[in-house]
Every structure is written in C-alpha cells, then in structure tokens.
RODO-2510 file (C-alpha; in nm, 4 decimals, decimal comma):
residues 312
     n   res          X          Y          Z
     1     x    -1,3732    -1,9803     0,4950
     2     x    -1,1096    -1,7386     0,6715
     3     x    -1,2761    -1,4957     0,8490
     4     x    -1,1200    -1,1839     0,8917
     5     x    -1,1146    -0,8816     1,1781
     6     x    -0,9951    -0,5890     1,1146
     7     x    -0,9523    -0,3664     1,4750
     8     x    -1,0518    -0,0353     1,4154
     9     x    -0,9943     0,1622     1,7875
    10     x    -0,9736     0,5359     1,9709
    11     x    -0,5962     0,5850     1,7929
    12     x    -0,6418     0,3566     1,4620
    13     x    -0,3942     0,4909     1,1672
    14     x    -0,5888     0,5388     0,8149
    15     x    -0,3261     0,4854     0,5760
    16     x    -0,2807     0,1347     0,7693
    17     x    -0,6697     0,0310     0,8439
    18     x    -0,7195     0,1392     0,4431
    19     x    -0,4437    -0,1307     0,3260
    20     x    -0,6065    -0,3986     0,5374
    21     x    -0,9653    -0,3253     0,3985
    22     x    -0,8331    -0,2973     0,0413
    23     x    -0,6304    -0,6354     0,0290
    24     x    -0,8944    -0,8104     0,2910
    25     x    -1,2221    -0,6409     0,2641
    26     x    -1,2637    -0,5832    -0,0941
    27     x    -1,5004    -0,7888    -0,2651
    28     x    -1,3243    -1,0089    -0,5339
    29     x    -1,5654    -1,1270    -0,7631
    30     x    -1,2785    -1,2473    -0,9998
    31     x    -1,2176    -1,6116    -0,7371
    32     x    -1,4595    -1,8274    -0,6142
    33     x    -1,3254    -1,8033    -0,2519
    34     x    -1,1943    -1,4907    -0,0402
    35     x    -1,1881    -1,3536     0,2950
    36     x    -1,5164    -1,3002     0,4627
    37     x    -1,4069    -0,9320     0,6930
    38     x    -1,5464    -0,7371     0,9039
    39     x    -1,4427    -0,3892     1,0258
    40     x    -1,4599    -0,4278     1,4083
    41     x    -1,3952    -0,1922     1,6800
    42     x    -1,4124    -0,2830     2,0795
    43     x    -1,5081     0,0369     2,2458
    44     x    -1,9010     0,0850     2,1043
    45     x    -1,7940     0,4494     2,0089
    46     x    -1,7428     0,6195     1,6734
    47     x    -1,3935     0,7275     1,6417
    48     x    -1,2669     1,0652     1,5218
    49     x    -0,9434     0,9813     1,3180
    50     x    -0,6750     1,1874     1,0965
    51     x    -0,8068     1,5361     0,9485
    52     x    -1,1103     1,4880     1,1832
    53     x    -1,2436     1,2045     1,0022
    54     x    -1,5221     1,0330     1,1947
    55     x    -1,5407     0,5793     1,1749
    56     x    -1,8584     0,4347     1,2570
    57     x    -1,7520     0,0525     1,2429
    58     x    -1,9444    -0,2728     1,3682
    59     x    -1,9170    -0,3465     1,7262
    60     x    -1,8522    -0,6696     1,8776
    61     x    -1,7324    -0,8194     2,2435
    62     x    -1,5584    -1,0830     2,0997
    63     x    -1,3697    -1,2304     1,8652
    64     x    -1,4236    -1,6310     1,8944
    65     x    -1,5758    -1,6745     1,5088
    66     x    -1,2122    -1,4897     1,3490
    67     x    -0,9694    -1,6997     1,2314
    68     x    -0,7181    -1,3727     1,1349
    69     x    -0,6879    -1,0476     1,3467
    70     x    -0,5566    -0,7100     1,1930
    71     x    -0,3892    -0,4605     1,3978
    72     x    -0,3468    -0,1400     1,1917
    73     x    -0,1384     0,0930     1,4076
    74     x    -0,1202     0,1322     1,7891
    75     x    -0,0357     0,4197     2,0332
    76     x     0,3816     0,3727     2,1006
    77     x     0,3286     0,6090     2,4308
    78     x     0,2403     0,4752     2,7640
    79     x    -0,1685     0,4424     2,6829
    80     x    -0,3578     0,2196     2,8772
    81     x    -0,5272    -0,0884     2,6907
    82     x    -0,9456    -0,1331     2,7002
    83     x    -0,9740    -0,4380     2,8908
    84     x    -1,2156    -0,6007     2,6896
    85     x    -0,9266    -0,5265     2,4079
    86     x    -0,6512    -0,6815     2,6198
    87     x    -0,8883    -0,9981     2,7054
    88     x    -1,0264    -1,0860     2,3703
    89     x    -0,6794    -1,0301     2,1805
    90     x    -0,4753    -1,2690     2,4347
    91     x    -0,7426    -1,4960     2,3763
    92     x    -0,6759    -1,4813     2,0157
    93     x    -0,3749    -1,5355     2,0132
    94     x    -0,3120    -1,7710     2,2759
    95     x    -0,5886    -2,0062     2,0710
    96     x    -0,3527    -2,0329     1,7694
    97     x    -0,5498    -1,8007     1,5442
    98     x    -0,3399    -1,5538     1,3213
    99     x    -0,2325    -1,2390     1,4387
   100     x    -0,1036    -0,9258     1,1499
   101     x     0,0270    -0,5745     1,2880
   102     x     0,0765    -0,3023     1,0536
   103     x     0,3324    -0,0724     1,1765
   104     x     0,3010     0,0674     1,5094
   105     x    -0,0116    -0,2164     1,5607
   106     x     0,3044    -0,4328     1,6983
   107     x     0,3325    -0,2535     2,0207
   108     x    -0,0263    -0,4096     2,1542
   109     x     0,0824    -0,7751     2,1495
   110     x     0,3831    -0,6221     2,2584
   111     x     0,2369    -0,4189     2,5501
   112     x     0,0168    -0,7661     2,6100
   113     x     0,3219    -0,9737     2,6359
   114     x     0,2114    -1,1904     2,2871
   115     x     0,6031    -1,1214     2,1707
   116     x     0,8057    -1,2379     2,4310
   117     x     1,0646    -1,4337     2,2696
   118     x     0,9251    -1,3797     1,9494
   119     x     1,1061    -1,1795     1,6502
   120     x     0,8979    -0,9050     1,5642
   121     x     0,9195    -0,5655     1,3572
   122     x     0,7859    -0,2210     1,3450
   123     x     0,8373     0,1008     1,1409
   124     x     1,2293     0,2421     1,2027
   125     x     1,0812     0,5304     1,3500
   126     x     0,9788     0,3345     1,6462
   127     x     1,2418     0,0982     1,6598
   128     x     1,4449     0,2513     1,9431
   129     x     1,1153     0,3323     2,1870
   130     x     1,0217    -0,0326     2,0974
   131     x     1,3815    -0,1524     2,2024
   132     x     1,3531    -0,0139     2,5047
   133     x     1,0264    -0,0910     2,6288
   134     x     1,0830    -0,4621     2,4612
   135     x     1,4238    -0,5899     2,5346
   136     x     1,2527    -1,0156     2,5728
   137     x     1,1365    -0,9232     2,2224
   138     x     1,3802    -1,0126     1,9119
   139     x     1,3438    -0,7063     1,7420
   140     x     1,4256    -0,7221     1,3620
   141     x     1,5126    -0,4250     1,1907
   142     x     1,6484    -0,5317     0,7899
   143     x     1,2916    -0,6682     0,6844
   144     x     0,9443    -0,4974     0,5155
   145     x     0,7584    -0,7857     0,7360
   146     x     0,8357    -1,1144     0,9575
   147     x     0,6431    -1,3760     1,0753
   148     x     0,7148    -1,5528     1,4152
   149     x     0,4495    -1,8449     1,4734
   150     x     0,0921    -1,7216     1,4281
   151     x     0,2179    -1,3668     1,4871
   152     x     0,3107    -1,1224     1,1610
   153     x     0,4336    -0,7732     1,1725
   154     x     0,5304    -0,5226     0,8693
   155     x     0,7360    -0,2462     0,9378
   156     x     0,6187     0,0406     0,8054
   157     x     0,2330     0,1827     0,6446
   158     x     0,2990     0,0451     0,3053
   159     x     0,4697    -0,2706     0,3993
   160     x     0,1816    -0,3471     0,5385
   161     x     0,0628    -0,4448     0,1694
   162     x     0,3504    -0,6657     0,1386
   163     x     0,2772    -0,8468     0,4752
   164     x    -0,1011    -0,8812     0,3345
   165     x     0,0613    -0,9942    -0,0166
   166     x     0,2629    -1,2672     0,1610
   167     x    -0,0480    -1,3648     0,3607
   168     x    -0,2317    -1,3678     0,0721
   169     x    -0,0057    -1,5729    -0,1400
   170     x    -0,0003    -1,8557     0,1923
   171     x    -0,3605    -1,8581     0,1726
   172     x    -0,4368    -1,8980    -0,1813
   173     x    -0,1326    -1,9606    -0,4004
   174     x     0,1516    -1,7502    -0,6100
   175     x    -0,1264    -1,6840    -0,9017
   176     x    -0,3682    -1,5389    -0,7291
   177     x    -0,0997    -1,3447    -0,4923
   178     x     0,0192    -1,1769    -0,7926
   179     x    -0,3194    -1,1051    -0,9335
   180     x    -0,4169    -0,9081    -0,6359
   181     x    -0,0889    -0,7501    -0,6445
   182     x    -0,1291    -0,6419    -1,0262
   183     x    -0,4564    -0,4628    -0,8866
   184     x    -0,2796    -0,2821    -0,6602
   185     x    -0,0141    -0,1582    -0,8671
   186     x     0,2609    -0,3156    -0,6236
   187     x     0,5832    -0,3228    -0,7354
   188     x     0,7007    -0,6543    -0,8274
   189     x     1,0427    -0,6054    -0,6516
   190     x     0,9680    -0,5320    -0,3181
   191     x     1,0650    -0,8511    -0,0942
   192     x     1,0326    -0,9366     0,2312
   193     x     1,3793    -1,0322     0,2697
   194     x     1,4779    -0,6860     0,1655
   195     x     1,6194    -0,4052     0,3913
   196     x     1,3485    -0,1203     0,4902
   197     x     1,4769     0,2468     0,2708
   198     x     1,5792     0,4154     0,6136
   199     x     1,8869     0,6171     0,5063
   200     x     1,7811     0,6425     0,1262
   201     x     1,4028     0,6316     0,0599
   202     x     1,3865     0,7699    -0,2867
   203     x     1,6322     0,6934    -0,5122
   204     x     1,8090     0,9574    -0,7727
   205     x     1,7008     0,7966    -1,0542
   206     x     1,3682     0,6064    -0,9610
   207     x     1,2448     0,5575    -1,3118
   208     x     1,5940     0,4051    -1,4887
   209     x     1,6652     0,1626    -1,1895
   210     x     1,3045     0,0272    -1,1234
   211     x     1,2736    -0,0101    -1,4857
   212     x     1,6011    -0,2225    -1,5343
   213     x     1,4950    -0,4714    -1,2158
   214     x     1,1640    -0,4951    -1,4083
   215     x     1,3687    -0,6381    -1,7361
   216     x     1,5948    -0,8266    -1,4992
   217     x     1,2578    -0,9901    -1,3530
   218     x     1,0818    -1,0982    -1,7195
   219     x     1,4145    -1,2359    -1,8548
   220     x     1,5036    -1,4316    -1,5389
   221     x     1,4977    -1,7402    -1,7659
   222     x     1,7939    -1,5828    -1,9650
   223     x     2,1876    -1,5406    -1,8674
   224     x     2,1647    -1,1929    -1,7140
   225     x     2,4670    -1,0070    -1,6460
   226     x     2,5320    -0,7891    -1,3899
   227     x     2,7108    -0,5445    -1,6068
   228     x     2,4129    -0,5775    -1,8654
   229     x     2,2017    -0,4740    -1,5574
   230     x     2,4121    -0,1412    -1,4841
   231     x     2,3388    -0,0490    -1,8546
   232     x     2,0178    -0,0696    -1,8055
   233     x     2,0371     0,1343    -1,5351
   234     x     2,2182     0,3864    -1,6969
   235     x     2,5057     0,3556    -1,4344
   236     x     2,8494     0,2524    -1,4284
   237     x     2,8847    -0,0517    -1,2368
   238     x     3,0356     0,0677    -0,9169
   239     x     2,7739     0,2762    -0,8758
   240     x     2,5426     0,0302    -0,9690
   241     x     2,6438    -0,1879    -0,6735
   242     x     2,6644     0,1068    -0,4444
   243     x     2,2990     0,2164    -0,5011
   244     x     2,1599    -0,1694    -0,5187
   245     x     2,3250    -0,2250    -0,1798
   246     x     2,2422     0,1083    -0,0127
   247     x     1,8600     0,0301    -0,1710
   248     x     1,8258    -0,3302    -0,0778
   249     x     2,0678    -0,4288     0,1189
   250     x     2,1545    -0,7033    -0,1013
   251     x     2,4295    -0,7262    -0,3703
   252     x     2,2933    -0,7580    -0,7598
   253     x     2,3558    -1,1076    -0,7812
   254     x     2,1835    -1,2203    -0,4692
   255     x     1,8838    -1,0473    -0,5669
   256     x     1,8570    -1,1989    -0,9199
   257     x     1,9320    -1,5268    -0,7132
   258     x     1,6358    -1,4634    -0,5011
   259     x     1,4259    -1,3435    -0,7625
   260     x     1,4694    -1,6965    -0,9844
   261     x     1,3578    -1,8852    -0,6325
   262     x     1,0229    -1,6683    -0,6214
   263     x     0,9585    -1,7738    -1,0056
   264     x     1,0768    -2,1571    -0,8968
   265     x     0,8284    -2,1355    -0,6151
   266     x     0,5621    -2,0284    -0,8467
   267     x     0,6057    -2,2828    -1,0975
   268     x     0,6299    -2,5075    -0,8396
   269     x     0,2591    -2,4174    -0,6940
   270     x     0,1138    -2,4467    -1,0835
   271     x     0,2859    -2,7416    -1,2758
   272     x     0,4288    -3,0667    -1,2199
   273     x     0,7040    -2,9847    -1,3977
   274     x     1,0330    -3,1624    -1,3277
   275     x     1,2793    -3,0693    -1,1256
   276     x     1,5854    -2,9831    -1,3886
   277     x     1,3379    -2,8427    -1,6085
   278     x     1,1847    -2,6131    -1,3268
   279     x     1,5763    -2,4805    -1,2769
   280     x     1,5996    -2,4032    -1,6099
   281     x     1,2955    -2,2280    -1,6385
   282     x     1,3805    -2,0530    -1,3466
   283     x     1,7284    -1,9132    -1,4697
   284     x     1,9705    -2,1287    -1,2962
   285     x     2,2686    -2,3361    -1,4487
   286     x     2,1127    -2,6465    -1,3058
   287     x     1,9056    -2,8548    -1,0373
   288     x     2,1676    -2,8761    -0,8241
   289     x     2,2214    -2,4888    -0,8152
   290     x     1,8943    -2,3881    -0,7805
   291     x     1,8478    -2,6750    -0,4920
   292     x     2,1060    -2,5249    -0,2584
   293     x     1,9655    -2,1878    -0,3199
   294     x     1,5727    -2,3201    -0,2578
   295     x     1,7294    -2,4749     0,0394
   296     x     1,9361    -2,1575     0,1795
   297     x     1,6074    -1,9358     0,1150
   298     x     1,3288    -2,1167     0,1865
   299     x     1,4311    -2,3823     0,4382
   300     x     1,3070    -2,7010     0,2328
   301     x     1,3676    -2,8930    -0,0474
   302     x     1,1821    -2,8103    -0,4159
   303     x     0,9840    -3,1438    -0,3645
   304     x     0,9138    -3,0845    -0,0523
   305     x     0,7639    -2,7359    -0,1146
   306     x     0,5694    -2,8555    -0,4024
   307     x     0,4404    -3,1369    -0,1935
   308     x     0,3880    -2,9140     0,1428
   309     x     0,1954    -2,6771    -0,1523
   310     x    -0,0378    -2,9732    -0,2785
   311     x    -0,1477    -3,1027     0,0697
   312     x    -0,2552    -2,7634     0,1606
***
C-alpha cells in the first residue's frame, strides 16, 4: 500500500492541491489497488485560500506512516517555514521516501536545502527568482517535470498532472497510466521530455495540429511521413517544422521517434512479445533501430526494461 500526503498549508495553490487530490485521492473502484491519501495540513488551522475559499483538512504532527509527500505550491518570497513543517519534511526526505512539488511547491525543499545538487524545475515564471536564490541547485528549464532521486518537480499547475501521470505509470504500469489519463481527458501528446509553451502557449490552429499528432499517434505502426503529417495539419511543411519546433522543442521526426518508444515501453510492460516483433509493432524499420533509440531515451536495454518491469 502507498500511502499518500498531500500538504495543504497557510499559502497552498488550488488549481495545484485539486490535481493532486484528483489523480491521488480519488477513489478508483475500477483496480483492485490504489493510493490510500490523506489531505494533511501542519499548522492545526483552517486556511482561507483563492476567492476566499476556506480548507478545513486533517491535522497531523508527523509524517512517519507516508511513503509519498505532495507539495502543491509554495510561497517564492522570503516567508519563513513552520518548524514543525521544516522538521517533518527533512525527515521525509532524508528517509528515502518520495517527494512531488507542483509548481512553485519546489521552492520548500529548496528553501530546506533537499535540492542541493539536485536538478529540479519550477513554473518559467519563477525560474529567474529560483536561479537566484538557488545557484547549488541544477535548475532545468526545457521539461513539464524531472525527477532527481526520490525528489520530483513539474513545472507549471497543469504539469503537475503529467508529473502525477508519470508517477502513476511507475507505480502501477503503462495500462493503468493511460486509463487514468483517459479519465482525465489528458492529452496523449504531452511528454515529459517536451519543452514547457513559454513563448507560444496556444497555438494558431489548436484543433488541425493536435488532431494530426493524434493520427500520427494511432498509426505509429505504419510508415508515417513527415510531409503526410504537414497535410494533416493543414500546413506547408516549413511551417510545419517551424510551429512543431517552436511548440515542442523537438523536430517532427524525433517526436514520432519518441512516441514509437512510449508504445515499445508499453508493449513491453503487457506481452512477452519478441524483440523484432515488438519493433515492428512499434513502427520502427527494425530491432536494431528501435534498440539504439530505447537505449538513447530510456537509458537501458528493451530486455532489460521488460525485465526491470517484471521484478517490480
């Protein structure tokens, strides 16, 4: 059983504390096994949040029976920490249990020293205040989430789904990952290796574009074309590429590449299906393509994901 804590406190953000509760909290009668969570807070006070909304949460002095700790926003000013806050989260984390900030939330292990020499993440908003205050931290600013140890951090309020997706999908598998997701109405193309949208948040034509990666991800097992993919689009190629790279940070072709690895890693969780035939499946030429990709993305081997998947 995982037992979950999510922090509610004096400055909590609701947009972040109502993603947590939604992908942690939420009873899921649909699996035999989910998160057990509580809604904490430290301070044995009600809090007064946005638009004078008032939290009465469950109160607790410690956190020894969590095994995960949720974070969901943080003051980025100089506030000062409740000590019983500062004690019990060092604890935490110190004791190898898992750590998740939600936007702003990284600047309390920050503030605690928990990220020293760690690479961490926050929304872009913050990213120069947390700079500054941080320079022993690695800060990473091209990513929705990262993980460093048992510490994980999403960027931004909604990214803090795809952090709980991605902690979700460790936990319990690819299948039920994308079940969740389906609940949620996630979009399926949102990766964690995938710039934040700083400079261009919305793009022209939302419904075209997302609608062509959506074709591009249920044919992935067929010879897609990158020209094929502009036509979906209903753009020229040039500025096909332009808005793909200005979106994602990525050029067309390495996102279809990383796309195929996500479905290899799924079929790799759910069937013992051979290696070649996985690749194929999958969308790539052959084994030996898809292995150097597997092994440039994900740091190991196929087999030794599959078998890393299996012990666990």
């Amino acid at each position: 059983m995982n037992r979950v804590a999510i922090l509610a406190h004096s400055h909590v953000t609701l947009f972040e504390m109502s993603c947590a509760v939604e992908l942690f909290a939420l009873p899921r009668t649909e699996f035999e096994d989910w998160y057990q969570t509580d809604v904490i807070n430290m301070e044995n006070e009600t809090i007064t949040t946005t638009g004078g909304i008032v939290i009465s949460t469950q109160f607790t002095e410690s956190l020894e029976n969590y095994d995960t700790l949720i974070i969901p926003g943080w003051p980025t000013w100089d506030y000062p920490i409740p000590h019983i806050i500062e004690r019990e989260v060092s604890n935490f984390v110190c004791a190898g249990k898992r750590l998740l900030t939600l936007c702003s939330g990284a600047f309390l292990p920050a503030k605690l020293g928990l990220l020293d020499g760690k690479t961490a993440t926050t929304h872009w908003m913050y990213e120069k205040t947390f700079q500054e205050q941080f320079p022993q931290i690695h800060y990473q600013s091209d990513v929705l989430y990262v993980f460093d140890g048992n510490i994980g951090c999403s960027a931004g309020s909604a990214s803090a789904l795809d952090l709980g997706l991605a902690v979700i999908r460790q936990d319990y598998g690819y299948t039920i990952a994308n079940q969740v997701a389906k609940r949620l109405v996630v979009s399926t193309h949102r990766q964690g290796g995938q710039a934040q949208f700083v400079e261009t948040p919305i793009l022209e034509v939302p419904n075209q574009f997302s609608d062509a990666l959506d074709w591009a991800n249920q044919n992935l097992d067929k010879s897609i074309n990158v020209d094929a993919l502009a036509a979906k689009a209903n753009m020229s190629r040039r500025t096909f590429d332009r808005k793909f790279r200005a979106s994602f940070d990525l050029s067309p072709k390495e996102w279809l590449i990383r796309q195929r690895i996500e479905r290899a890693k799924g079929l790799l969780e759910q069937e013992p299906t051979s290696v070649e035939q996985l690749a194929y499946r999958a969308g790539f030429e052959n084994a030996t393509t898809m292995r150097h990709h597997f092994r440039r993305l994900v740091g190991v081997s196929p087999q030794q994901y599959r078998a890393q998947f299996n012990a666990g």
